[in-house]
C-alpha angles and dihedrals in degrees: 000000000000107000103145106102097032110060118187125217134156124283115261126198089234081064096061092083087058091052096045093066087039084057098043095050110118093237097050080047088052102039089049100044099231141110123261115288124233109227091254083053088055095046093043087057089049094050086040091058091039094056083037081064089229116159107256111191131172120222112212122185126234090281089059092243113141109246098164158310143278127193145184118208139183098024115194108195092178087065103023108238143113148179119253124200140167139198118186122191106253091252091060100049117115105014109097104271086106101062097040096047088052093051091047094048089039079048090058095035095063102032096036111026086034091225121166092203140034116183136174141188125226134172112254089228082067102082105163097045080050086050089048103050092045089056099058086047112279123149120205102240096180149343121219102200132235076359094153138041108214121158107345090320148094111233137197116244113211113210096207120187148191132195123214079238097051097049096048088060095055092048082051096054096050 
């Protein structure tokens, strides 16, 4: 597994101003389908996944500058099986951080937190979120239509999937 330019290390509070202006940029709104959040709002949603007992973690690039976060929620550990998400900084987009950072926390997800699987939602109008993820292993396991009202339009909402299984065949292949 590539890990040599996304590093993961734990969220810090010192990290929530970062992730306030990530949150805020007009692509994450979009993408996301909400209005902009004030700073307490972001801080709220990051105390509300701590208690929640969710896994925060920052990405840094291989200048240890902080370019994002990745997160599991609602782990079940009774049915082994969490939500993944994943927010970059815009000058980071593109560019690679995304896919390793998501290897790296499904990695973690399967071997530490003993998960079987690991799932995500994503709007359809977000392609290359939907190319990315497939890429890394991902299967669409549904689509609830017109599921989300971003910008003036109804949008689709993929429900993607992986499988411990399934993942361990990919690490093996590569």
């Amino acid at each position: 597994m590539d890990t040599t330019k996304t590093f993961l290390r734990s969220f810090e509070t010192s990290d929530i101003k970062s992730l306030h202006q990530w949150s805020n940029d007009t692509r994450a709104i979009l993408m996301v389908g909400r209005t902009p959040l004030t700073y307490e709002e972001v801080v709220q949603e990051v105390e509300k996944k701590k208690k929640n007992n969710d896994l925060l973690l920052a990405i840094e690039n291989e200048e240890n500058k902080l370019i994002g976060w990745v997160f599991l929620k609602d782990i079940d550990y009774a049915h082994g099986r969490a939500s993944i998400g994943i927010l970059l900084s815009p000058k980071a987009r593109g560019q690679g951080y995304g896919k390793t950072a998501m290897k790296q926390m499904i990695d973690l997800g399967f071997k530490q937190l003993r998960l079987n699987k690991i799932y995500l939602t994503t709007r359809g109008a977000n392609e290359h979120a939907i190319a990315l993820y497939k890429k890394i292993g991902f299967v669409v396991e549904g689509k609830l239509r017109q599921h989300a009202y971003v910008d003036g339009n109804y949008l689709d909402t993929y429900f993607m999937g992986i499988l411990r299984s399934e993942w361990e065949e990919l690490v093996k292949s590569l």
